[in-house]
N, C-alpha and C positions, 0 to 999 in steps of 0.2 A: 228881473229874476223870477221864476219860476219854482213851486215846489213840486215838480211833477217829478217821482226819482225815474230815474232809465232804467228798464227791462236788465239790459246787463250790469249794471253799478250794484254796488253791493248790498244798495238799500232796496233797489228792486228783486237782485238776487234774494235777500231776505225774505222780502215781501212774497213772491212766489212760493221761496219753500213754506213757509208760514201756511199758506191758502191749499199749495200741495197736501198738508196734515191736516186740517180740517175736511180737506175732499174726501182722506182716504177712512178717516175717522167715522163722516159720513155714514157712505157707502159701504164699507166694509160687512156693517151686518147686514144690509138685504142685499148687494151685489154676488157677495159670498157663499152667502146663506142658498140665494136662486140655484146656483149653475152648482153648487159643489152638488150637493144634494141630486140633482139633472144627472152628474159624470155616475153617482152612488147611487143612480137609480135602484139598483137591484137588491142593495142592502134595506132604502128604505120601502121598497114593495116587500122585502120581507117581515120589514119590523110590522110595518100596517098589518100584514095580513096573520103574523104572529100572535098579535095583539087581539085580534077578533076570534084567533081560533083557540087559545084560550082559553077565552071567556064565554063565547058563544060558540063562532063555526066557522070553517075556513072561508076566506073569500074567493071567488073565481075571479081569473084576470078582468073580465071588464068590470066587477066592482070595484077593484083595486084602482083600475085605470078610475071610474067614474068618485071616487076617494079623493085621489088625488088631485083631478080636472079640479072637484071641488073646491080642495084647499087654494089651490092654486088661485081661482077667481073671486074665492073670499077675503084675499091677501087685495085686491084690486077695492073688494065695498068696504073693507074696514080702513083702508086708507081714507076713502069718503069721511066716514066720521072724525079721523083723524084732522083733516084738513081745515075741514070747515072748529074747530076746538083751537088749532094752531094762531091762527090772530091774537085769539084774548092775551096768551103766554108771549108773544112777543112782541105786542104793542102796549102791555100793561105792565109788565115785568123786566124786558129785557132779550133781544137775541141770545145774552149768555145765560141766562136763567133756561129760557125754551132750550137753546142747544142741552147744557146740562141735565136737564130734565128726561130728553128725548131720550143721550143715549145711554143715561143710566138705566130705564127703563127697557131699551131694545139691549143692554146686557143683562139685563136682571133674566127676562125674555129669554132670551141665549141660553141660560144658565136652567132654565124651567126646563129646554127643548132637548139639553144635553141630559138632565134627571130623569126626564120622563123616557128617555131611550133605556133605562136599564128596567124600569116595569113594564107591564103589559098597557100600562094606560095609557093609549095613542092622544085620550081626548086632551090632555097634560102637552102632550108634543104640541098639541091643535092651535092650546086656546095659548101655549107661547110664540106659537106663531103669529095668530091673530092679535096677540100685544104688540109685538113687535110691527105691525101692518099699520092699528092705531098710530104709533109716535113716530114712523118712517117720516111721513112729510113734515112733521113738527122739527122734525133734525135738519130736513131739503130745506124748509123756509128759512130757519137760521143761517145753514148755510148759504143760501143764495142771497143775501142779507148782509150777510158780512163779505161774502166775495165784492156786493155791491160798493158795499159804504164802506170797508176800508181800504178801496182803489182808487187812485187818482183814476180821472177820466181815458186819460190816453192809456189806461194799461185792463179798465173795466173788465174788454173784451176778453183780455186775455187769463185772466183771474176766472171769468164769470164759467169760461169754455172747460176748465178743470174738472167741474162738476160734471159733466158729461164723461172726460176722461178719465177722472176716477171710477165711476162706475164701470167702463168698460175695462179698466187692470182689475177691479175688484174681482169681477165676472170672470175675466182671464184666470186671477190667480185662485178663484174656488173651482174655476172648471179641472184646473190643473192639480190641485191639491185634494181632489175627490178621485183622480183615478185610485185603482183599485193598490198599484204597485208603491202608492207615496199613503195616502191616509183616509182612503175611500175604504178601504178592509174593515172599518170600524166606525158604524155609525155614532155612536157613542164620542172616540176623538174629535170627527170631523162637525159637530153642534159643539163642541169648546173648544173649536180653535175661537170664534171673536170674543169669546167670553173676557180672556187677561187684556185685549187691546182697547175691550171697550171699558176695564175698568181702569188702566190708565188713561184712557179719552179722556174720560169725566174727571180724572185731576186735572190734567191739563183744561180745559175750557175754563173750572173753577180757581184757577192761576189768571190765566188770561185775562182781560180788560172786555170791556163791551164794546160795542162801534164808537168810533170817533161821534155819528154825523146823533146817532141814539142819546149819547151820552149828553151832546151841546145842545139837540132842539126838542127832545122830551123830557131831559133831565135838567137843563139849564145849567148843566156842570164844566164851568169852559177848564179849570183846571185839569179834572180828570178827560175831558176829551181832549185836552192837545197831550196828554198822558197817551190816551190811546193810542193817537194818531203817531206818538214818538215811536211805541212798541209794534208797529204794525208797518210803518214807512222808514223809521229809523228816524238822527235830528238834521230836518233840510232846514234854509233860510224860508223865513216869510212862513213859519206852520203859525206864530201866531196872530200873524192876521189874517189869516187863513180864517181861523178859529172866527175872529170878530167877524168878516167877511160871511159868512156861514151865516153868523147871530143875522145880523144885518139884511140877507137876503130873505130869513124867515120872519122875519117881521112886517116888512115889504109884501112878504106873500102873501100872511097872514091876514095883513088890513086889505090886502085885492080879494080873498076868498072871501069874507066875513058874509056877505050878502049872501054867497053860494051856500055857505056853510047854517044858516040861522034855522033852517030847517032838520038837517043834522047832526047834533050834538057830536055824532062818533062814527066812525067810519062801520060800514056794516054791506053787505050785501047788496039790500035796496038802496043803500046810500049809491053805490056804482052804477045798478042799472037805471036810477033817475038824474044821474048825473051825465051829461051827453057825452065830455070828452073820458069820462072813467069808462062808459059804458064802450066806446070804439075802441079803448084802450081792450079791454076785454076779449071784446068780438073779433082784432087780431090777435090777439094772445091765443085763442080757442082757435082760430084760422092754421096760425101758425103748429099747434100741438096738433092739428087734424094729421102735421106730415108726420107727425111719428109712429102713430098707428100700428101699418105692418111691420113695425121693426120686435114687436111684442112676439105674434106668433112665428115670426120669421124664425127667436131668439129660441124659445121655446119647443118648436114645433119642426124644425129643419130638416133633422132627421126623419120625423114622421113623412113630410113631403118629399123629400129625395128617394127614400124607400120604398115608396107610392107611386114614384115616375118608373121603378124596374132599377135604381139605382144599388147597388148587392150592399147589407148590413156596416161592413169593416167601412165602405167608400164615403156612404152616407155619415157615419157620428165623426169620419177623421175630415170632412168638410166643415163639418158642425162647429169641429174645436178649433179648425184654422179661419173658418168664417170671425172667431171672436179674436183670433190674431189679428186679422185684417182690420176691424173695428178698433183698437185697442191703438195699432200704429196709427189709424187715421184720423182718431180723437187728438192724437200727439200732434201728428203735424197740423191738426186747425188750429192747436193751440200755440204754436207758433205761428199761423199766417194771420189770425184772427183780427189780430188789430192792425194790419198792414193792410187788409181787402175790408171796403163798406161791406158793412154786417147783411146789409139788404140786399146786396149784390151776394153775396153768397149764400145766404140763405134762398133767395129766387131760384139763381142756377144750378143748386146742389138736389133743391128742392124740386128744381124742373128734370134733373134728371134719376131722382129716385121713382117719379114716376114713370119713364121711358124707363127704366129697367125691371119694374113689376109688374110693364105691359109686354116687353120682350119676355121675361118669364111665363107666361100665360101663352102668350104663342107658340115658343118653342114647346112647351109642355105638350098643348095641344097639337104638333107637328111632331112628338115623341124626341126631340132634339134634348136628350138628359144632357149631353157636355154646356148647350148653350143657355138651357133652363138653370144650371147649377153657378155658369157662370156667373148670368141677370143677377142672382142673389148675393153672388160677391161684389156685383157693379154698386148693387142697392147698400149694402152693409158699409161699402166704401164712402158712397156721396152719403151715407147717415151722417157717420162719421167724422167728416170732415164739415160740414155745412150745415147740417139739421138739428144733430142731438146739441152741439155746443150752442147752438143760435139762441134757441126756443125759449128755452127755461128763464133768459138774461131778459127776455124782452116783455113778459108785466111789468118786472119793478124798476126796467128803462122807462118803462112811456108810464108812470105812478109816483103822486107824489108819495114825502115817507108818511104821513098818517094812512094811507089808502096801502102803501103797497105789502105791507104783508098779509092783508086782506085780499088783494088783488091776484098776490101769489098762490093763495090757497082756494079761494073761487076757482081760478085758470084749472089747479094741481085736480076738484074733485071733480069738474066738468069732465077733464081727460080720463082719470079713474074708469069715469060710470061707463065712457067711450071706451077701454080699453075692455071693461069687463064684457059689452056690448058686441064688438067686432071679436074678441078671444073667442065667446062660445060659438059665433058664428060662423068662424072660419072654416074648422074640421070639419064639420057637417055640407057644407058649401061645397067646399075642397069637393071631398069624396061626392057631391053630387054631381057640379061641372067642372071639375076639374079645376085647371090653376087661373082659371078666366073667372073665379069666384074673387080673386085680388084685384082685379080690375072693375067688379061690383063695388066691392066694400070698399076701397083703399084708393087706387089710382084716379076715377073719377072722382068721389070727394074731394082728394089732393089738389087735383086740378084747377076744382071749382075754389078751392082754400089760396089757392096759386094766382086766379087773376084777383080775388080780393084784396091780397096782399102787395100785388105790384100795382093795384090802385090807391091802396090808402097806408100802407106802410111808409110809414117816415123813417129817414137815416136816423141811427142812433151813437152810432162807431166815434167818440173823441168828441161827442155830445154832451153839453148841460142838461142833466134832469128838466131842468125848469125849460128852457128853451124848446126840448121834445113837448114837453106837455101846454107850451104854447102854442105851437104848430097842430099839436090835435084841437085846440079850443078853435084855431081857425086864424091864430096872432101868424103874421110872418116879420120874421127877423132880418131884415136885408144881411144885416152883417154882425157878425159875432167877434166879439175881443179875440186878437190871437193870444194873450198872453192873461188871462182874465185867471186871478190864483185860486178863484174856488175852483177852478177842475181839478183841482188835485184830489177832490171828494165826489161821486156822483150825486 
């Protein structure tokens, strides 16, 4: 017997909607937050420019614009500090402490950003945004943390792909909720819608339990973890040997690491890059976030580049908002095929073909072909969606044990930041110099070179033992693995 629950049984049913409310809890304030404000553009070029002319003197549109570019990739460096701060909270304290933490602070945040709209003081709006930027990954790391540890193995994938999914209904429902005719009229409403959902989040997480695997091999709490493990999988046969099972393997681990480990007391940064299979671990982690790249300015900037190809204003933002439809349905259904198709296998060929359609984009642009340039961008939004965004994010704290990996998750998280902030201000400038063959500089060929790394040293991870992954990076092979072996019901 097995205590793996089934996707459809009512205890996976559970289990899903459970990880579904933590996703949306998530993402709700920076998914939301991005794109509503995007649809309400004009309200908030006015409050900006409001606020200066006040006080000082009106701004002309490309201040405005250069205002905003700013905020915008200051949201990208402050995540940076955020990142690298998130370890200590959730390897010393707790995922439900760090969760906690995050998103009371990204509403507290919220609630600054909604106050400072009725003054003239932008910098009020600024620096709650810029809070909110700090605790965003400390909320990601939590969440990617418990999607991991309270999944049995065979359901990981499909747990793990949520957080991609949430983000994109998030973005959906503030693109949606920012037009002018629902509650884009009022910049002031539209910064307190997440304010009441983030303040029942933060009861709800401080209800909840902590991870099963957190509670049994940091805390030594086997009671309250097979507590958890009840509250989050429902009561199967075999949770409490499970539970022993768990102990038993970490101790085992424990006495094989001792030698590796005499050097570093605590898991840290240099701990990963002096350690050979942390450090590979890494360098596909950073391999694999290379694919996500263009999906930033794509997300942000679409409109600008459709309106730039001769594309007329009305054709360009109503692609923009169906562009995030298309992503939105495509996140759903990976999240349904996810743990049916090897992870590596869809990630390669989802991966191999976002870059065949950001190089068809570049040509058509360059051959003035707007239908077929517009469409590349839907081909690309679609293979994100299905293959890229859900894969990425699962695979540090796949191939990491649990001491390393919420360190692991947050190294990967500021690497991509500093990436994203890097290729964002590059684009526009690019763009407008050579055209759409500026995405085949920055993005395509990287991808590329990110593409055959990864189909030479990416190991399967799909219905995988942590431990067994992280053998195979040390260079251990397994001929054969238990079929019915009862720790997978925890990764």
């Amino acid at each position: 017997m097995t205590s793996d629950p089934s996707l459809l049984s009512w205890n996976g049913v559970r289990l899903f909607l459970i990880c579904s409310l933590l996703t949306a809890m998530t993402n709700f304030p920076s998914g939301f937050s991005h794109t509503s404000v995007n649809t309400a553009v004009h309200k908030l070029n006015e409050y900006l420019n409001n606020s200066f002319t006040e006080r000082y003197r009106p701004l002309d549109h490309e201040e405005v614009s250069l205002l905003k570019s700013g905020i915008n990739s200051a949201w990208y460096l402050f995540q940076v500090i955020g990142a690298m701060c998130s370890p200590f909270l959730c390897d010393n304290y707790g995922r439900k402490v760090a969760f906690a933490i995050s998103i009371a602070f990204m509403t507290f945040a919220g609630a600054m950003q909604m106050l400072a709209s009725f003054t003239p003081y932008s910098e009020v709006l600024i620096a709650g945004r810029l809070i909110a930027a700090v605790f965003s990954p400390l909320s990601d790391a939590a969440l990617i943390l418990y999607l991991q540890e309270i999944s049995p193995a065979s359901l990981r994938g499909t747990m793990s792909s949520l957080y991609s999914t949430g983000y994109a209904t998030m973005c959906l429902l503030g693109m949606l909720l920012g037009h002018e005719g629902l509650l884009g009229h009022s910049l002031s409403v539209l910064l307190f819608v997440p304010v009441i959902p983030g303040i029942l989040s933060t009861a709800f997480i401080l209800w909840m339990p902590d991870t099963p695997k957190f509670l049994m091999l940091v805390k030594k709490d086997k009671v309250a973890a097979l507590k958890s493990l009840r509250f989050f999988q429902g009561y199967l046969p075999d949770q409490t040997l499970l539970i022993d099972s768990m102990e038993q393997h970490q101790k085992e681990e424990s006495a094989g690491n001792n030698n590796e480990k005499k050097e570093e007391s605590s898991t840290s940064v240099m701990h990963i890059l002096r350690t050979s299979h942390l450090r590979k671990a890494m360098m596909l982690s950073v391999a694999a976030a290379i694919l996500t790249l263009p999906f930033y300015p794509i997300l942000q900037n679409s409109t600008f580049f459709f309106t730039d190809m001769g594309v007329d204003t009305k054709t360009s933002q109503m692609a923009s908002s169906l562009m995030m439809v298309v992503l939105t349905v495509s996140s759903i259904c990976s999240t349904m095929i996810i743990d049916k198709v090897p992870r590596r296998v869809l990630l390669l060929s989802c991966g191999s073909c976002t870059v065949i359609f950001l190089t068809i984009f570049a040509v058509a642009e360059q051959m003035h072909q707007q239908s077929m340039a517009m469409g590349a961008c839907f081909g690309f939004v679609m293979a994100y969606g299905v293959g890229v965004g859900p894969v990425i994010w699962s695979i540090p704290p796949e191939l990491s044990p649990l001491a390393d990996r919420s360190m692991m998750f947050c190294f990967v998280y500021s690497i991509h930041s500093c990436l994203v902030v890097v290729t964002n201000f590059s684009t526009i400038p690019l763009f407008m110099s050579i055209g759409a063959f500026s995405f085949v500089v920055l993005f395509a060929i990287p991808s590329a070179l990110a593409l055959v790394y990864l189909l030479i040293c990416l190991p399967e991870t799909s219905g995988r033992e942590i431990h067994v992954i992280i053998n195979e990076l040390k260079g251990f092979v397994e001929n054969k693995e238990p079929k019915a072996n009862i720790i997978s019901s925890i990764a």
